[in-house]
C-alpha positions in Angstrom: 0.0 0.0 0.0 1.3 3.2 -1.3 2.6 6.2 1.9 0.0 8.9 1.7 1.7 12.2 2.1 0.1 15.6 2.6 2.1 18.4 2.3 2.2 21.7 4.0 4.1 24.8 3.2 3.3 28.3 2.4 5.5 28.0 -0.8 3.4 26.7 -3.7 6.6 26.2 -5.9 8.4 24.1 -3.3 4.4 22.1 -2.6 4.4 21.7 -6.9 8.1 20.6 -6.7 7.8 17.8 -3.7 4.5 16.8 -5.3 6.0 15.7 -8.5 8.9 14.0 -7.0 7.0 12.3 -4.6 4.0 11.2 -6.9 6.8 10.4 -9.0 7.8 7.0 -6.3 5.7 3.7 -6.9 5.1 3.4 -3.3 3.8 7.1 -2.6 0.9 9.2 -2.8 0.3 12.6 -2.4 -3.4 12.9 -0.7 -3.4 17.0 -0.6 -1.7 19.6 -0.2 -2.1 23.2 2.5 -0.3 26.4 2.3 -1.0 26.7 6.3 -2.0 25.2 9.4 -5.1 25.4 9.3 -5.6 24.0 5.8 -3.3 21.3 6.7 -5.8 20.7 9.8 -8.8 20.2 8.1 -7.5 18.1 5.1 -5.6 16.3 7.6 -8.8 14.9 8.7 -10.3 14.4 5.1 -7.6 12.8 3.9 -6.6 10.7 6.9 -2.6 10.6 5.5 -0.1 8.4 7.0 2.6 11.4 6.8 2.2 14.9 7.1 5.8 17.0 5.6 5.2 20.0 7.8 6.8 23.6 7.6 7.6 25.4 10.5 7.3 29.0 9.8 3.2 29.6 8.1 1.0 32.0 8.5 -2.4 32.0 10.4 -1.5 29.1 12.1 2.5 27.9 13.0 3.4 24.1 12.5 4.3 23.7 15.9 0.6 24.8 16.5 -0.2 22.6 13.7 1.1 19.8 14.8 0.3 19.5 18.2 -3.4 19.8 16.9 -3.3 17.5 13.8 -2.1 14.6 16.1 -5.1 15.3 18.3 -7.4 15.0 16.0 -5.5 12.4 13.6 -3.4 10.3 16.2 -2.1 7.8 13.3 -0.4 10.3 11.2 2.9 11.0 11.8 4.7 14.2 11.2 7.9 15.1 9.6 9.4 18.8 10.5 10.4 20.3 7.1 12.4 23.3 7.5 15.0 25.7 6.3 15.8 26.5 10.3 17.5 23.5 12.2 17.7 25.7 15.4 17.2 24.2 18.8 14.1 26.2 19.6 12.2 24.8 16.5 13.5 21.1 16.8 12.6 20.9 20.4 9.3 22.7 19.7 8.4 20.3 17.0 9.6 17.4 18.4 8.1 18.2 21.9 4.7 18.5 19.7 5.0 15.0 18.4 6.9 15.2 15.3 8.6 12.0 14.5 11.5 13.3 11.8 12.8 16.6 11.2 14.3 17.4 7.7 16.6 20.5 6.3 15.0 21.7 3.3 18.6 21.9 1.6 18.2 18.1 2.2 18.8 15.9 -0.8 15.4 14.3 -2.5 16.4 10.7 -1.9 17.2 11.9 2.1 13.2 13.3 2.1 12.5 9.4 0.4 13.9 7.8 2.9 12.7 10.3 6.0 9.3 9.5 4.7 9.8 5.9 4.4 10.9 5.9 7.8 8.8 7.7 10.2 5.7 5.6 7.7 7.3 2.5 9.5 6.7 4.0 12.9 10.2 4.7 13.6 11.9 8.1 13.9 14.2 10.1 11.2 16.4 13.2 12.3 18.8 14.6 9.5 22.6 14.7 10.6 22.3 18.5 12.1 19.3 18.0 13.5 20.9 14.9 15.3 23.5 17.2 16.6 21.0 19.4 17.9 18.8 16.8 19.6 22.3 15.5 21.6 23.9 18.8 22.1 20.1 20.0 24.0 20.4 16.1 26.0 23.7 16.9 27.2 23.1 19.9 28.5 20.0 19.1 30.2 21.6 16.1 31.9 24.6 18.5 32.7 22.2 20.8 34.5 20.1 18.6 36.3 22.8 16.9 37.6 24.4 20.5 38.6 21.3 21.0 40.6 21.0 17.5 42.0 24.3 17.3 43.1 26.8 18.5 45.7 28.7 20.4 43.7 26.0 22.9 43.2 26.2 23.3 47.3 29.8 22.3 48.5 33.4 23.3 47.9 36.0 21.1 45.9 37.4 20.4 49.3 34.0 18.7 50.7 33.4 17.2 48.1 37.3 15.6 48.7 35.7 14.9 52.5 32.3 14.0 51.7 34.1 10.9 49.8 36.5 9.9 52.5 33.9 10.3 54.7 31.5 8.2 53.0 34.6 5.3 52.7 35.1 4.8 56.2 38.3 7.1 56.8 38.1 8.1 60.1 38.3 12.6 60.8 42.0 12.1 61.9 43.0 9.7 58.6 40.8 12.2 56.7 43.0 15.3 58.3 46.2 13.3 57.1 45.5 12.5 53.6 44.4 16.1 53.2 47.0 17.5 55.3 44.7 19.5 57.3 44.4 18.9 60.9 41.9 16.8 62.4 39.8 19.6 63.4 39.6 21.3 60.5 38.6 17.9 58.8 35.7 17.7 61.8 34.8 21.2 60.6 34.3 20.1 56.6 32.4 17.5 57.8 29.9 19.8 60.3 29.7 22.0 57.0 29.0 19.4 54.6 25.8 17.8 57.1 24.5 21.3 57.3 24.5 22.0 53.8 23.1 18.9 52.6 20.6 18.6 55.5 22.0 15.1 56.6 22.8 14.1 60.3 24.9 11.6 60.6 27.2 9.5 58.7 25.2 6.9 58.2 23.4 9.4 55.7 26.5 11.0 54.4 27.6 7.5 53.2 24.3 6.9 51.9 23.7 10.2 50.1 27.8 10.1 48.4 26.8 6.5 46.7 23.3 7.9 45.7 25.1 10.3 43.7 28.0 8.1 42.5 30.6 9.9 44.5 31.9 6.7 45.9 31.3 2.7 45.7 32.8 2.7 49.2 35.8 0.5 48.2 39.0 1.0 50.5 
């Protein structure tokens, strides 16, 4: 059974262009066609089409807007982003409203065949930059989140240093030693580490350094 691809962009020469390329495939179809996302709403629901190529920047109605409410009220078409902006803020908008691929437009015609062959299985489809995009955004989420949820966003490289040894078993006079500090300035790391973190006792130090893989506790 041939894809069935409706196409929405607010260019009519890039719409006639894709349409004869893609009607041109044996296993294709194109089932209509919108200028904006609104059109591509309604004949969305005519047409029930198994992939919707969707511009981001449209009049009347944007195709992050679009998207989110063409898979409302079409849940089994899938969308492929289709624009000239591979920015962060539109990938993660698109993608965030259910988009399953996201394509440059100074992509090559076979890539857009085989994005649309793709996402038509039910799997995804991110062009190369995009990619990049998707993993640079990851990364610095993760970074972030472990910022917050660990102590480094709270405690000095120092007790962190004693918030391990700690959690290991050394005792405040070995920790004073292998930090050449005296014993009571190690006791005093360790009174500012339980106050910052809220903990009170060493029992919970332990337990809250191996929670956030500070230490395995292996001497």
């Amino acid at each position: 059974m041939a894809i069935r691809v409706l196409i929405v962009d607010d260019h009519k020469i890039l719409r006639d262009g894709l349409r004869n390329l893609i009607q041109a495939q044996v296993d294709m179809e194109v089932v209509g066609e919108a200028e904006n996302g609104r059109d591509a709403l309604r004949l969305a629901e005519e047409t029930r089409p198994d992939v919707v190529l969707m511009d981001i920047s449209m009049p009347d109605l944007n195709g992050i807007d679009a998207t989110r409410q063409l898979l409302a009220a079409v849940p089994t078409a899938k969308v492929i982003a289709l624009s000239m902006y591979a920015n962060q803020r539109f990938v993660a908008g698109m993608l965030a409203a259910g988009a399953r691929g996201f394509v440059s437009k100074e992509c090559t015609f076979e890539e857009l065949c085989a994005a649309l062959r793709v996402v038509a299985s039910g799997r995804k489809c991110l062009s190369p930059e995009v990619t990049d995009l998707v993993v640079e955004d990851y990364v610095t989420r993760v970074r972030l989140s472990r910022e917050r949820s660990q102590p480094a966003s709270v405690l000095s490289q120092r007790e962190r240093e004693v918030l391990q040894l700690v959690a290991e078993g050394w005792s405040t006079k070995e920790i004073g030693k292998r930090l050449h500090v005296s014993g009571k300035t190690a006791q005093s790391h360790i009174r500012r580490i339980m106050k910052k973190l809220h903990l009170h006792s060493i029992a919970e130090v332990t337990k809250y350094a191996v929670r956030e893989g500070l230490t395995s506790i292996e001497r």
